[in-house]
VONU-437970 format. One line per 5 residues: number of its first residue (from 0); their letters; for each residue x, y, z negated of C-alpha. Coordinates in Angstrom, 3 decimals. Example, Ala and Ser with C-alpha at 12.3 -4.5 7.8 and 13.67 -1.06 7.14 Angstrom:
! residues 2
0 = as = 12.300:-4.500:-7.800 | 13.670:-1.060:-7.140
***
This chain:
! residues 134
0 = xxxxx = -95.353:-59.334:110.285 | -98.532:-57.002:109.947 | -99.548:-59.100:106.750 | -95.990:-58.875:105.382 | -96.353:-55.044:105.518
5 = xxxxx = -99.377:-54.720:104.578 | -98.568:-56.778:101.363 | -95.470:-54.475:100.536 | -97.669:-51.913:100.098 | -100.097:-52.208:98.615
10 = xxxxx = -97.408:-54.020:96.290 | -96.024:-50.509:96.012 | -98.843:-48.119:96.008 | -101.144:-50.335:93.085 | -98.995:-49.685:90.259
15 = xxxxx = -99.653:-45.798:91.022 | -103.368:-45.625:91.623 | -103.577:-47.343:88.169 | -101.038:-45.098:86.415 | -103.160:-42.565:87.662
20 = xxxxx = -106.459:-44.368:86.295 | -104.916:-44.897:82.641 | -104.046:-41.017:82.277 | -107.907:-40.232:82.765 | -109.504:-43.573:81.521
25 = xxxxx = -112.754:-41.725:80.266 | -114.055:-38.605:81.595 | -113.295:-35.489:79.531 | -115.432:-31.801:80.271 | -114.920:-28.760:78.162
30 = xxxxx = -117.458:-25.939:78.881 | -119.246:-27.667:81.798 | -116.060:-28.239:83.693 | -115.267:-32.018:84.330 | -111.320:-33.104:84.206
35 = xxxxx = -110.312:-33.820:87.873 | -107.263:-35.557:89.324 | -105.676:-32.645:91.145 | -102.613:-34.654:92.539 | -99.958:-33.601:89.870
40 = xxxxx = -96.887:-35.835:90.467 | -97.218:-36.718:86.579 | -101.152:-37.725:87.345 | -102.171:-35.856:84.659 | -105.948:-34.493:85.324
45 = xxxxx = -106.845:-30.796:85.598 | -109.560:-28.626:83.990 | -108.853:-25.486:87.126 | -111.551:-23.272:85.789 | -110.845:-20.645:82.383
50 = xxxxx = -112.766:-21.853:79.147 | -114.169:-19.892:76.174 | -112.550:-20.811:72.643 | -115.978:-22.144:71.648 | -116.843:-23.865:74.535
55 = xxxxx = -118.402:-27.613:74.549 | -116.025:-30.261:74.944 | -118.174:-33.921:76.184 | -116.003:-37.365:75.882 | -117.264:-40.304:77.892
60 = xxxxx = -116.832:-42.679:76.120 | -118.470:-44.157:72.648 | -118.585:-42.098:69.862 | -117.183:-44.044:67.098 | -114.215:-42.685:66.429
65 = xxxxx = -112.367:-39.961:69.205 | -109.451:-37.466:68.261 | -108.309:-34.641:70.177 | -104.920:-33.211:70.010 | -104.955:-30.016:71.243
70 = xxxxx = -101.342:-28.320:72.365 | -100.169:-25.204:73.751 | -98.754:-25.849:77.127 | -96.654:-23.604:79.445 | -97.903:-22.647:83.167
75 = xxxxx = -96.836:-25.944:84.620 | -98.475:-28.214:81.544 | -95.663:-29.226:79.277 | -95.931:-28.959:76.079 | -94.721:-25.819:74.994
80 = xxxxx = -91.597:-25.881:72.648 | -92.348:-25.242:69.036 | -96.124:-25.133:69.031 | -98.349:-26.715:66.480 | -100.879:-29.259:67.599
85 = xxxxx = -104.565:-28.337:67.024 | -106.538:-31.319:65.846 | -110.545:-32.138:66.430 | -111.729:-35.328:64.830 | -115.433:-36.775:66.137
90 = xxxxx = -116.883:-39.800:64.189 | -120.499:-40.633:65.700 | -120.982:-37.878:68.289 | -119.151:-37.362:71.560 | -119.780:-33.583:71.809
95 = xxxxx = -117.923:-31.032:69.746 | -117.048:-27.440:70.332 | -112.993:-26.368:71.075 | -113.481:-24.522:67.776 | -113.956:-27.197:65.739
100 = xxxxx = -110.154:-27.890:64.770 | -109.206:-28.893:61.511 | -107.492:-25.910:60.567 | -110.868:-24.108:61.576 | -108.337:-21.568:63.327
105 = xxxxx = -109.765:-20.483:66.981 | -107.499:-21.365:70.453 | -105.469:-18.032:71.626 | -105.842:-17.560:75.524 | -103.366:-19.780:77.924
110 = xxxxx = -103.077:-23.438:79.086 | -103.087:-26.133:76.488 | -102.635:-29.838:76.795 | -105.170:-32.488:75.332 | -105.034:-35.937:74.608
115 = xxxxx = -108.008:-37.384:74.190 | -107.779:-41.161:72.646 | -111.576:-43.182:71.976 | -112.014:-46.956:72.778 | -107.651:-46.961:72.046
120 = xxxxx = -107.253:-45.762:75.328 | -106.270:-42.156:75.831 | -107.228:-39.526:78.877 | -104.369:-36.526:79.298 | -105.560:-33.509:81.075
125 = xxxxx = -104.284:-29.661:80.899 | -107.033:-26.668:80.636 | -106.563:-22.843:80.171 | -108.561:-20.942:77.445 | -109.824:-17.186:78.349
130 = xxxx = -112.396:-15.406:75.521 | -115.546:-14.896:77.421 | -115.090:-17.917:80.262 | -117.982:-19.149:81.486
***
């Protein structure tokens, strides 16, 4: 009876640890500060600490070919309505500064959303900009 439990769930509780391990695939840092699973009930990983509008962004993962779509967000990480993604594009190099966007037009303060996609997997994680973070 024990095994039989046992069984259901882990059954049950597998499909969500690796839900959780596709959103964050490849580690992601911007300004120092790694992306961490903070136990959002969407998975998605959290940057907690304020970043510049310059600051260093690292992927983890080979540097081939990794895009960045960058989107405002509102307070609780969804996509806010009506905004226009940002877009970084890094061919070769893993490391790139948040004010490196196509448009060349630097982040406003507030939270933003990121996917990150390299290796054709993708890493979602939320961060707040803040001129003069650390």
């Amino acid at each position: 009876m024990r095994k039989a439990l046992l069984m259901c769930v882990i059954i049950l509780v597998c499909p969500l640890v690796v839900s959780a391990l596709e959103l964050l695939p490849f580690g992601v840092s911007i300004g120092g500060h790694p992306a961490k699973d903070e136990g959002r009930a969407d998975g998605i990983a959290v940057i907690k600490d304020a970043v510049d509008p310059s600051a260093e962004i690292v992927i983890d993962a080979k540097p081939d070919m990794i895009i960045l779509n960058i989107v405002a967000a509102n307070d609780d990480g969804s996509v806010k309505e009506g905004s226009q993604p940002a877009v970084i594009v890094m061919q070769g190099k893993n490391k790139t500064g948040l004010d490196q966007t196509m448009d060349k037009k630097p982040l406003a303060d507030g939270p933003y959303r990121m996917n990150a996609v390299a290796e054709g997997k993708t890493s979602i994680l939320i961060f707040r900009v803040k001129a003069g973070a650390k």
